[in-house]
C-alpha positions as CSV (number, residue, x, y, z in Angstrom):
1,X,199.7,160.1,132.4
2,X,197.2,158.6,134.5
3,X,198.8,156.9,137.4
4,X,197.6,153.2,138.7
5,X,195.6,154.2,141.4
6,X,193.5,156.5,139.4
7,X,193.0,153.9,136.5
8,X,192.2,151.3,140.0
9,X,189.5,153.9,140.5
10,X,188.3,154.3,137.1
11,X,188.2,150.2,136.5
12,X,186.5,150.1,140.6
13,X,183.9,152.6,139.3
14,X,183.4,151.0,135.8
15,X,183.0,147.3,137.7
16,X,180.3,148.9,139.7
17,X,178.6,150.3,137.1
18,X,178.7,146.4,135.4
19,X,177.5,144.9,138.6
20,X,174.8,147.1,138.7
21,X,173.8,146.8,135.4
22,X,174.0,142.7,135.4
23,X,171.7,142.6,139.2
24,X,169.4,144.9,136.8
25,X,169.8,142.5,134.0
26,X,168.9,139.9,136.4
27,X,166.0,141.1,138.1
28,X,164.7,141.4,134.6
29,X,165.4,138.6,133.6
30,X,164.4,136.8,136.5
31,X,161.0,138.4,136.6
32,X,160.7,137.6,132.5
33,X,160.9,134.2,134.1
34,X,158.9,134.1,136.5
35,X,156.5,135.6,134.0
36,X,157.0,132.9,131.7
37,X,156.4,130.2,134.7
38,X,153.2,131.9,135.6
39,X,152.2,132.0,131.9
40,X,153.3,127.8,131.6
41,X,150.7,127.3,134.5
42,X,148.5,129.5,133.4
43,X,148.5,127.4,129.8
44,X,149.0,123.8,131.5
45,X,145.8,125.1,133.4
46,X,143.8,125.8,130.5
47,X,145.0,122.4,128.9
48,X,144.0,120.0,131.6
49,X,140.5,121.9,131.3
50,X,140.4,121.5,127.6
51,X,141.4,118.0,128.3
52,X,138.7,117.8,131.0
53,X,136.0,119.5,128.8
54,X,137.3,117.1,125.5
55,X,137.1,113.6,127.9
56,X,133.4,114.9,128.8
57,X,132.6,116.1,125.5
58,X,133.6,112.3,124.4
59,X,131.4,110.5,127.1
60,X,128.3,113.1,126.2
61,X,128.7,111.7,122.6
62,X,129.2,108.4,123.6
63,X,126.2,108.3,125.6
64,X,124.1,110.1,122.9
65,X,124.9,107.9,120.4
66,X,124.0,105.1,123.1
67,X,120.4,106.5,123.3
68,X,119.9,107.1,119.4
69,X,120.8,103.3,119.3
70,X,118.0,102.5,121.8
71,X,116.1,104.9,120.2
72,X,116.4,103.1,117.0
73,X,116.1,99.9,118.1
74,X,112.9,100.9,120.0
75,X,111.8,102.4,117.0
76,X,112.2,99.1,114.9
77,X,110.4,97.7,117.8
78,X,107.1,99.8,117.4
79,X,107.5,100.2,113.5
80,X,107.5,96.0,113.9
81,X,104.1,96.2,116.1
82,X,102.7,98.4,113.8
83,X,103.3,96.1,110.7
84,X,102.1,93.5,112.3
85,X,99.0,95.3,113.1
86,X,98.2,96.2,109.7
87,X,98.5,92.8,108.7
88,X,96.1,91.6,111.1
89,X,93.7,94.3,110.0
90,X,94.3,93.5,106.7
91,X,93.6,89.7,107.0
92,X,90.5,90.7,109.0
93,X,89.4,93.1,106.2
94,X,90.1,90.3,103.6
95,X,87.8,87.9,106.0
96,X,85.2,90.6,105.9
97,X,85.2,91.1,102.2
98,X,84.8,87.0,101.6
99,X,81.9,87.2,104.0
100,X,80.1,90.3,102.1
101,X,80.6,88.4,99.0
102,X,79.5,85.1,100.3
103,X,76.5,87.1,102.0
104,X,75.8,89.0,98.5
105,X,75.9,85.2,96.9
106,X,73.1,84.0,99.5
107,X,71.4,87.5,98.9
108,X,71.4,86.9,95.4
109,X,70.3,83.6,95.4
110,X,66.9,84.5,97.9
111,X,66.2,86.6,95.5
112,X,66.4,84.4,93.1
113,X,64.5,82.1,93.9
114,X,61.6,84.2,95.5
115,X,61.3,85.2,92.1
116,X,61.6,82.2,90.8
117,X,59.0,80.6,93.6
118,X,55.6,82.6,92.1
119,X,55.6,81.3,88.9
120,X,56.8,77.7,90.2
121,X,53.7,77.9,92.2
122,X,51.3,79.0,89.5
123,X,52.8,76.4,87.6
124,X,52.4,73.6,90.0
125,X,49.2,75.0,90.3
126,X,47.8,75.2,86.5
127,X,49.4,71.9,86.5
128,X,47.3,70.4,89.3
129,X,44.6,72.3,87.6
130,X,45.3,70.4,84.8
131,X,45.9,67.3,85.9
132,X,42.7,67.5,88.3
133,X,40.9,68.1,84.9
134,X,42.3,65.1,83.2
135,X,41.0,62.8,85.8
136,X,37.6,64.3,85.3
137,X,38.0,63.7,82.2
138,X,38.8,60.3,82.4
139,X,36.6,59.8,85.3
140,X,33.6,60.6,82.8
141,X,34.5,59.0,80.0
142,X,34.7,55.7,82.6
């Protein structure tokens, strides 16, 4: 049937065909690689600036939470200075309202007594009256 050097030829022809295929087969695969390695950079890439973006991200929230700290504590400061400012305003106020008291007492009491002072005098004086009458009187019946 077929003779050896035609089956050589057929095997020669189907080897080629094989050898052909596989440097195919590798090119594709080797660019499917290279492909993948581009797309591994690409990704480690995009990690390390996720990792950059995350370590910043962390410091930015470290230092805001610094300033709402100072923030706070400056704001207990003040909130302090103002308490103690009422206070003193409101011992000052307390001073005042003993003083308008005391004043109203003194007020009260001049009043008092310049109402009191008229009739003391006309009584001291119907009294002196009297009394200069009373010596008359005695002085005369003397």
């Amino acid at each position: 049937m077929f003779s050896q050097e035609s089956k050589l030829a057929v095997l020669e022809s189907k080897l080629g065909i094989y050898e052909d295929l596989s440097r195919e087969m590798l090119a594709k695969l080797e660019a499917a690689v290279d492909k993948i390695s581009e797309g591994n950079s690409r990704i480690a890439t995009i990690l390390a600036k996720h990792d950059e973006r995350i370590e910043q991200s962390m410091k930015n929230d470290d230092l805001i939470v610094k300033m709402i700290d100072e923030m706070k504590e400056d704001n207990d400061k003040e909130h302090q200075q103002i308490a103690d400012k009422f206070d003193k305003i409101n011992s000052k106020l307390e001073e005042l309202s003993r003083f308008r008291w005391q004043i109203s007492a003194v007020v009260a009491f001049a009043v008092f007594l310049i109402g009191i002072i008229p009739t003391v005098t006309s009584l001291t004086s119907k009294a002196s009256q009297g009394y200069n009458e009373s010596t008359q009187i005695q002085n005369t019946k003397k």
